[in-house]
N, C-alpha and C positions, 0 to 999 in steps of 0.2 A: 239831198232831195228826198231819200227814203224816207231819215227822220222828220221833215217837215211832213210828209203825206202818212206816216204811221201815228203823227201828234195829232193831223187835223182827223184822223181815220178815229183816233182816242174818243175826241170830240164831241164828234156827231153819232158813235153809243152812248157818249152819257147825255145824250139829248140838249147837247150845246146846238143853239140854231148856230150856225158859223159857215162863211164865205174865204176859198181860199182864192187868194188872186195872186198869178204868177206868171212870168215874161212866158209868149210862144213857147210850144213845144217841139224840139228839135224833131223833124219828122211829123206831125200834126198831130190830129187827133185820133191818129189807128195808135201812135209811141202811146198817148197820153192813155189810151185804154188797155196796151201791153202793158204796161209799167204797172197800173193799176191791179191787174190781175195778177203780177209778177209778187207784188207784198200781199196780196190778200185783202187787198181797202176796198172793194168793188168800188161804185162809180162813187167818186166825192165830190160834194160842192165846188167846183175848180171854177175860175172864171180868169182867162187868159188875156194880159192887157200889153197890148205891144207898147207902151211908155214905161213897163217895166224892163225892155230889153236892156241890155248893157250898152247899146250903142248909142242910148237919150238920158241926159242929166233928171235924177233922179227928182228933181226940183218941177219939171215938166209932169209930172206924174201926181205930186203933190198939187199942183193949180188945177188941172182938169178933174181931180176926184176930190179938191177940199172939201165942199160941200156933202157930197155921198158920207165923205171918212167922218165927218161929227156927227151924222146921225145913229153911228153904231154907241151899242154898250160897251165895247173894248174894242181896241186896234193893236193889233200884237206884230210886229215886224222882226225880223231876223237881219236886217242890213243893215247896220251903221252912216251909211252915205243915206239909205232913205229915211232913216231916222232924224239925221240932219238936215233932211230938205224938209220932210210933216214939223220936226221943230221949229223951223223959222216961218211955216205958215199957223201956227198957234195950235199945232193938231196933238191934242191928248195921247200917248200909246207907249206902248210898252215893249223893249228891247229885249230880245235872247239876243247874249252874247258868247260866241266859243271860243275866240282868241283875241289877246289886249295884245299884243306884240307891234302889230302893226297902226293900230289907232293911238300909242304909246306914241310911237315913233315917227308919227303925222302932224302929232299934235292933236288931233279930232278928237280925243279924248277928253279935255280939258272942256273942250264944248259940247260935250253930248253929257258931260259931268252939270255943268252951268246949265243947262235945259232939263238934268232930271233933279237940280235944285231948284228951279222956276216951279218943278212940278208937270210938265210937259210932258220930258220922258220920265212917265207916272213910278213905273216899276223895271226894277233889272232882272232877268232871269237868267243868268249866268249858268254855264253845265255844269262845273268845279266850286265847290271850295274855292281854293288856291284864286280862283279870277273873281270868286267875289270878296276877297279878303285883299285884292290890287284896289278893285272900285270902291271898296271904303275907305282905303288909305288914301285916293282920290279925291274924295270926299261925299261920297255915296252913303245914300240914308241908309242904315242897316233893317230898319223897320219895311223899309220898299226893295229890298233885295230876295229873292227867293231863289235857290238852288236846284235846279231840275236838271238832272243827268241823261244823258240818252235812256232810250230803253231797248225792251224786247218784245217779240211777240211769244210770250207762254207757252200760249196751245201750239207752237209751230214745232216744239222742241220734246212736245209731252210722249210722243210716241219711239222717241229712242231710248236703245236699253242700254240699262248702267253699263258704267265703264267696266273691264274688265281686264286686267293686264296679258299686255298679248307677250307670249312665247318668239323669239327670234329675235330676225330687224322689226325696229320701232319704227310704228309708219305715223311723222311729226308733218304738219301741215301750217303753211301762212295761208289765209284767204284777205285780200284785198289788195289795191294798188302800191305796184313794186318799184321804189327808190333807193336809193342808197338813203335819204334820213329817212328812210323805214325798215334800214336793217340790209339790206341785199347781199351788203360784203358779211354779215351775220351769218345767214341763210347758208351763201357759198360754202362758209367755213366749217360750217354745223355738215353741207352734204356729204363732207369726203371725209365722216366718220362712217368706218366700216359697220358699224350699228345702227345705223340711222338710215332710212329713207326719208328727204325732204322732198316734199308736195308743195309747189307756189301753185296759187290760182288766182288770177289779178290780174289787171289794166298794167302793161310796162309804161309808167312812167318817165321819158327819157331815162332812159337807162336798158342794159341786156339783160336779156332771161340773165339770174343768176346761177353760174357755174354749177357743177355736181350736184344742181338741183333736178327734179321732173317738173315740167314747166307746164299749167294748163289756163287758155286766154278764160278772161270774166264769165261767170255764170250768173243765169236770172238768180233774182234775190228768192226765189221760192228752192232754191235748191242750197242754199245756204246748210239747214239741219243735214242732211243726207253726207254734203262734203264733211264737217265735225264727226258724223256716226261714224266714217271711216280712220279716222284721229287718235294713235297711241298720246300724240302731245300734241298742241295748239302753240306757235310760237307767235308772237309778236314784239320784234325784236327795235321799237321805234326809236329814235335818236334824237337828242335834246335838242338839235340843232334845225329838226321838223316845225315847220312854219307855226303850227298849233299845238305844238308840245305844253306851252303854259294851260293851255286850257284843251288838253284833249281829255276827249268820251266815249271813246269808241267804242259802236253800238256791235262789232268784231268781238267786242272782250265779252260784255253781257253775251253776246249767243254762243258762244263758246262753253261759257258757265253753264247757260244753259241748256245744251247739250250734255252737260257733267264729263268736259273732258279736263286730264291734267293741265295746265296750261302756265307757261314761263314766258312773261312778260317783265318787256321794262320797268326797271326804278327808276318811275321819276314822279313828282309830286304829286299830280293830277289821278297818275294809277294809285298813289299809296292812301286815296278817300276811299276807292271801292276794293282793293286787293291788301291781306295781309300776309304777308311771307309767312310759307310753313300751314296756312290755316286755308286758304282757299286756292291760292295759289303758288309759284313759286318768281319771286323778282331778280330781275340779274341786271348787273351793270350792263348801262347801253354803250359803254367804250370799251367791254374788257370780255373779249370773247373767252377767257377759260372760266369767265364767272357761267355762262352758258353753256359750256361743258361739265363744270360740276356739278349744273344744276338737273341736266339730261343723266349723270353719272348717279345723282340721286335718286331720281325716278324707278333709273333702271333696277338698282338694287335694295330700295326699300318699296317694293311694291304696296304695301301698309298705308305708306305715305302719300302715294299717286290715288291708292281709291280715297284716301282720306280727305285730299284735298278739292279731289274732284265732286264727291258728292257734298260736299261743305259748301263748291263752289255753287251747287245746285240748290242747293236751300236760299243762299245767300241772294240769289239774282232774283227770289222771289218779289224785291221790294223795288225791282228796278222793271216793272211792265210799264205799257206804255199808257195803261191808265191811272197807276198809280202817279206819272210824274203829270199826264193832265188833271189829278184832283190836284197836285199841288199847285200847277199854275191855275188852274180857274178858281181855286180859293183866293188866290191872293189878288185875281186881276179882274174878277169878275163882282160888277154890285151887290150889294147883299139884300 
């Protein structure tokens, strides 16, 4: 939800006229004005359409708006099932996709493939490499594919001061929702090192607080920078076995970065586009918890390394704001 309201918030600074339409808001419209202030997008163009709910075939949504939907200059959807229902009513529009795993494994794939070979589904906008390199092997135009990764908000993070290596126990911190495929028995085993303070801050997941950790429930998305400035490390310790592992983007990693904190995250292929061990960050195997002990064991005693990596990280996330990935998509998706 963030990312969808920080891309349309991109938008309508670069003077895109653009309408967002999206199912009820849980809570009405005081949530939809909290949430709003909570990222900093003030009021955007929202227009809320109960035929997007989940509890009506998305095909029901397509016949009442067909008409409306052809007289735009671009139609950009984020669903796969509503992209399959605008395609069998002949509707032009263009797909972000964050994970093939499950439209893989449906088969829905092969048809949302055949409709963006009709020309239908015009253009792919995949977050990853890794998932636009599946959809060409698919048989995806590579000339209609473009690459837009999450992003960040810049100026949210401008005002903290560089890293600096703290003296004592290292105070390492996860911020977002806690699973076991996002590490939990990770977290555990990192807390009941006598050097280490771990900080969860996240939605449990089915799943317990994890053990030897300090456990704190979700915070608004505006307090994001403040929890990082408190950050000897940033962990993100995801698991291959994470429903969107082939195509994760986590918009967690980018603010991390830019915050400029040290940060030890997963190897796995989706992280190794934006993260290079040793230069920005540091990766560790997601099954082999002493690869995450030596990688906390480095930090600790080459402090050289932890600022190096961390203001490297701070440079690096300059090319991932959230207008730099809407100039890439309204170049490619927008008439010329």
């Amino acid at each position: 939800m963030i990312q969808t309201l920080k891309t349309v918030g991109a938008m309508d600074l670069a003077d895109i006229d653009c309408l967002l339409w999206m199912p009820p808001w849980k809570g009405g419209e005081k949530t939809r004005i909290q949430r709003e202030k909570e990222i900093g997008a003030g009021r955007l163009p929202i227009r809320t359409v109960g035929g997007l709910h989940s509890r009506w075939p998305k095909s029901l949504f397509a016949s009442v708006h067909m008409r409306q939907l052809r007289r735009f200059d671009a139609v950009y959807v984020r669903s796969a099932q509503l992209s399959l229902a605008l395609s069998r009513k002949e509707i032009v529009h263009h797909l972000e996709i964050h994970t093939l795993r499950e439209l893989i494994r449906s088969g829905a794939l092969k048809d949302i493939i055949k409709y963006h070979q009709q020309g239908i589904v015009r253009t792919f906008i995949p977050i990853t490499r890794a998932a636009a390199d599946i959809l060409i092997a698919y048989g995806g135009d590579p000339s209609r594919i473009v690459v837009a990764p999450s992003g960040v908000s810049l100026e949210s993070f401008s005002d903290i001061s560089i890293y600096k290596p703290h003296r004592g126990k290292l105070r390492a911190i996860y911020l977002g929702s806690i699973s076991s495929d996002r590490g939990s028995e990770t977290l555990s085993a990192l807390g009941q090192r006598g050097d280490l303070r771990v900080r969860v801050v996240g939605r449990l997941d089915n799943t317990q607080k994890p053990e030897y950790c300090e456990y704190q429930s979700p915070i608004p998305h505006d307090r994001v920078p403040g929890i990082y400035a408190q950050a000897d490390i940033v962990l993100m310790p995801y698991k291959p076995s994470l429903a969107h592992a082939d195509g994760i983007s986590p918009m967690k990693l980018f603010e991390a970065m830019a915050a400029g904190r040290p940060i030890v995250v997963s190897d796995l292929p989706p992280i190794r586009e934006i993260i290079t061990h040793g230069h920005n960050a540091l990766l560790a195997d997601p099954d082999n918890i002493q690869d995450w002990h030596d990688a906390i064991d480095r930090l600790q005693c080459d402090t050289s390394l932890a600022i190096g990596i961390s203001t490297q990280a701070r440079k690096d996330v300059k090319q991932y704001s959230w207008e730099e990935r809407v100039r890439k998509i309204i170049k490619k998706i927008m008439p010329s």
